[in-house]
C-alpha positions as CSV (number, residue, x, y, z in Angstrom):
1,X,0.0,0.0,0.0
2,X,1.5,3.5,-0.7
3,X,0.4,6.7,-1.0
4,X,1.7,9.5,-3.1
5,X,3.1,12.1,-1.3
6,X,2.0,14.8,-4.8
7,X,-1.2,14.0,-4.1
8,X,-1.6,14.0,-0.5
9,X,-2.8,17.0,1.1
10,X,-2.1,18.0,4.4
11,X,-4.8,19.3,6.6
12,X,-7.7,17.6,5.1
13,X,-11.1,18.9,5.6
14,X,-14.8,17.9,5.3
15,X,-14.3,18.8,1.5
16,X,-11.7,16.5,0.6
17,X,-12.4,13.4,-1.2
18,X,-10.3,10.0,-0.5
19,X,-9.9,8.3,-3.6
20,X,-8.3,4.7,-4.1
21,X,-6.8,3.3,-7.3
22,X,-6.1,-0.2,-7.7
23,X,-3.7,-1.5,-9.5
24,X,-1.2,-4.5,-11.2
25,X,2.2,-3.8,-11.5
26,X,3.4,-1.6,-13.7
27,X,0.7,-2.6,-17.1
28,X,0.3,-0.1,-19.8
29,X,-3.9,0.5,-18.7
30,X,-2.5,0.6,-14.4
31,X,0.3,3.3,-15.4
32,X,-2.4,5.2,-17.8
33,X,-5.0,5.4,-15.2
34,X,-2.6,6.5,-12.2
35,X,-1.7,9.6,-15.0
36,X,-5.1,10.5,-16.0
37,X,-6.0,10.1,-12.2
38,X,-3.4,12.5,-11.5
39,X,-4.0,15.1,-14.0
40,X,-7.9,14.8,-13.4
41,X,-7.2,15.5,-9.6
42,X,-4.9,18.2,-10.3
43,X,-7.8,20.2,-12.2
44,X,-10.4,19.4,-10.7
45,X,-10.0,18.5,-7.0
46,X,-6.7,20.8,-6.1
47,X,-5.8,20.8,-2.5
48,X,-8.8,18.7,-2.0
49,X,-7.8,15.2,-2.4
50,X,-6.0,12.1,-0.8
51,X,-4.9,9.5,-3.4
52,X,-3.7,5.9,-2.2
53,X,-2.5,3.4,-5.0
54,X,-2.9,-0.3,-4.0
55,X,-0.8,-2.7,-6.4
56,X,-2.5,-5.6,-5.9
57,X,0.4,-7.7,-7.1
58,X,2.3,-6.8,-3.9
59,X,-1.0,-6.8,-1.7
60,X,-3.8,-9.2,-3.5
61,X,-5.4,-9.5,0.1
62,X,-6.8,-5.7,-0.1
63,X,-8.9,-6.3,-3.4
64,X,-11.6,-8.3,-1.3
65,X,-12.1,-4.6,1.3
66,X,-13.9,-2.8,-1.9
67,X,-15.1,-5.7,-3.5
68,X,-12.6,-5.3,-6.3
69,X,-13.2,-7.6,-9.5
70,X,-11.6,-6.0,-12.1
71,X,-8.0,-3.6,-12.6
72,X,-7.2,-0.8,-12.5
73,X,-10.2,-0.1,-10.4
74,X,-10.7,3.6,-8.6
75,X,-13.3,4.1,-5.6
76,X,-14.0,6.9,-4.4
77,X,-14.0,6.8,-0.8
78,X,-15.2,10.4,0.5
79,X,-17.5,11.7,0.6
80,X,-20.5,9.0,0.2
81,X,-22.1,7.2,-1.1
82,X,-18.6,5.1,-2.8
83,X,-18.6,5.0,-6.3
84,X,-16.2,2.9,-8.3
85,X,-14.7,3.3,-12.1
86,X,-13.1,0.6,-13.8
87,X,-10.2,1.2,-16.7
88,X,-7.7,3.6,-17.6
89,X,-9.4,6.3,-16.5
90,X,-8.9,7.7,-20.1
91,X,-12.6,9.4,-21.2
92,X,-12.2,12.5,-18.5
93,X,-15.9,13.3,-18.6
94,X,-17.0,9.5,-18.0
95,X,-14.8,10.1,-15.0
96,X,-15.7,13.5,-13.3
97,X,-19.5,12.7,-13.8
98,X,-19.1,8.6,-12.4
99,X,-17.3,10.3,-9.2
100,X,-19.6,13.1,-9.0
101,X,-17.1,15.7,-9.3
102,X,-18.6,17.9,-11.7
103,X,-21.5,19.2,-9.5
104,X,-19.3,19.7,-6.4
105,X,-16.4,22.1,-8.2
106,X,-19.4,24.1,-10.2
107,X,-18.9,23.3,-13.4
108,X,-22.0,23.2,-15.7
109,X,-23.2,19.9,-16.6
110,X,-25.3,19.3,-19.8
């Protein structure tokens, strides 16, 4: 288990979200989805957000916690209700409207 220390915020508040990303290894979609996880949080969620990547290669036992079927895999944590997204995280707006993030930073929606 290990948590980035670029996207950890200290001081967290009510409004941060506590998201999770697991992972394999090092595969092409696990390594796509920590970047587009990263770049996602960086606009959207800045100074708001705890990220922890599980590699399920090194830790297998932590999948069966969020009910985890499929990688990469990212729940969102906080705040409730969880929501989960599997892939590489690639379609940005697939992603911000599945975690609910649109509405809470006051962007319009369509």
């Amino acid at each position: 288990m290990e948590t980035s220390p670029a996207s950890t915020t200290e001081g967290m508040d009510k409004n941060c979200w506590e998201l999770r990303l697991y992972i394999a290894g090092q595969t092409p979609k696990s390594v796509a989805a920590l970047a587009n996880l990263k770049k996602y949080c960086v606009q959207h969620l800045q100074g708001r957000y705890k990220l922890e990547v599980i590699d399920l290669l090194i830790n297998p036992q932590l999948a069966e916690g969020d009910q985890i079927l499929a990688i990469p895999t990212l729940v969102r944590k906080v705040p409730v209700p969880i929501r989960k997204i599997i892939g590489d995280l690639s379609n940005e707006e697939r992603v911000l409207v599945g975690l609910d993030i649109r509405a809470v930073v006051g962007i319009a929606t369509h």
